[in-house]
C-alpha positions in Angstrom: 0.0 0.0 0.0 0.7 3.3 -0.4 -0.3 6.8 1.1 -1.2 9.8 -0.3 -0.9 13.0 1.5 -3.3 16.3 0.2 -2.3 19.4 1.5 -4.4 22.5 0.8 -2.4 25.7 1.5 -3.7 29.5 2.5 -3.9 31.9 -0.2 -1.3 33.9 0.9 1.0 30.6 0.2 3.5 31.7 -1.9 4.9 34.8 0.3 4.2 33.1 3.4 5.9 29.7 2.9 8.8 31.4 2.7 10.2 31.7 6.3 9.7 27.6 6.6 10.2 26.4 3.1 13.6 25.5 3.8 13.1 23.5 7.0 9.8 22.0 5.4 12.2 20.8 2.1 14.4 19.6 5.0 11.8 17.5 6.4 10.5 16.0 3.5 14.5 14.9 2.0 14.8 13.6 5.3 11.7 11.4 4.6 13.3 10.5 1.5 16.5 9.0 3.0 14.5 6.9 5.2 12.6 5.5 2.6 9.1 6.7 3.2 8.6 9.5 0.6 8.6 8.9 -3.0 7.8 12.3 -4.5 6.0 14.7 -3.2 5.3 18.8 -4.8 2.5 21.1 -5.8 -0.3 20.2 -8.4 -2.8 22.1 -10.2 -3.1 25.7 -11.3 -2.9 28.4 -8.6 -1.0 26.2 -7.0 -2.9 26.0 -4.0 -2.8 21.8 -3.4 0.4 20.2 -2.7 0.7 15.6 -2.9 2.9 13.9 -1.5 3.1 9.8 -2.0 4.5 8.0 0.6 5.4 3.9 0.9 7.2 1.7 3.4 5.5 -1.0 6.1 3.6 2.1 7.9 3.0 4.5 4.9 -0.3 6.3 6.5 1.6 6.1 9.9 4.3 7.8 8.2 2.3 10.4 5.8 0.3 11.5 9.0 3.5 12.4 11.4 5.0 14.0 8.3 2.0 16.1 9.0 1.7 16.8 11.7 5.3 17.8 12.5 5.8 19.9 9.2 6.6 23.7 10.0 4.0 24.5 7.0 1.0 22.8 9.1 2.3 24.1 12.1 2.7 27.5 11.2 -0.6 28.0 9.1 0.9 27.4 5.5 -1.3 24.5 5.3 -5.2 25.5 5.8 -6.3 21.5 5.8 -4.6 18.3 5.4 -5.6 14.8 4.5 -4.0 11.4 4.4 -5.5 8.5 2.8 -4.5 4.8 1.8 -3.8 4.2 -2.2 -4.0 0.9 -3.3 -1.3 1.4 -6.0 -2.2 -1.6 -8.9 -0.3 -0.5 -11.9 3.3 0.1 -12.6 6.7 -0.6 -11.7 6.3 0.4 -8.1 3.0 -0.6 -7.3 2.0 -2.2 -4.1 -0.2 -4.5 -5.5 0.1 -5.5 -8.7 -2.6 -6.2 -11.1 -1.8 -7.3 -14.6 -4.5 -9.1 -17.1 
């Protein structure tokens, strides 16, 4: 399984992300080396959402103390957050492979 981790950010997000962007990018390359995050960035048009996908034996363990310790949550960047389970059945990485 995987997890996927939505974050919604405040309208003001791109002046003030600033102060913790670099401790936040911190964070999440940390979660890289340990093998929990596989990519994570902003998506759509504005952009006001922001995915991350992350994997390993405890991925919505791991996706909801990424969370919950990020300077962006903690310091109002992030408006709303939401982790859910993905059952990942195609490709190369997928948890659970389903071919025909």
């Amino acid at each position: 399984m995987h997890a996927v981790l939505e974050y919604t950010y405040a309208d003001d997000y791109l002046e003030s992300r600033e102060q913790y962007r670099a401790d936040h990018l911190r964070a999440g390359w940390e979660a890289v080396e340990r093998g929990e995050l596989l990519l994570g960035g902003a998506a759509g048009e504005g952009p006001f959402k922001g995915l991350l996908i992350f994997t390993g034996e405890n991925p919505l363990g791991a996706a909801k103390a990424f969370a919950e310790a990020d300077p962006y949550v903690i310091n109002g960047v992030v408006t709303s957050w939401a982790a859910s389970p993905w059952t990942t059945v195609l490709g190369n990485e997928a948890a659970s492979p389903v071919h025909p």
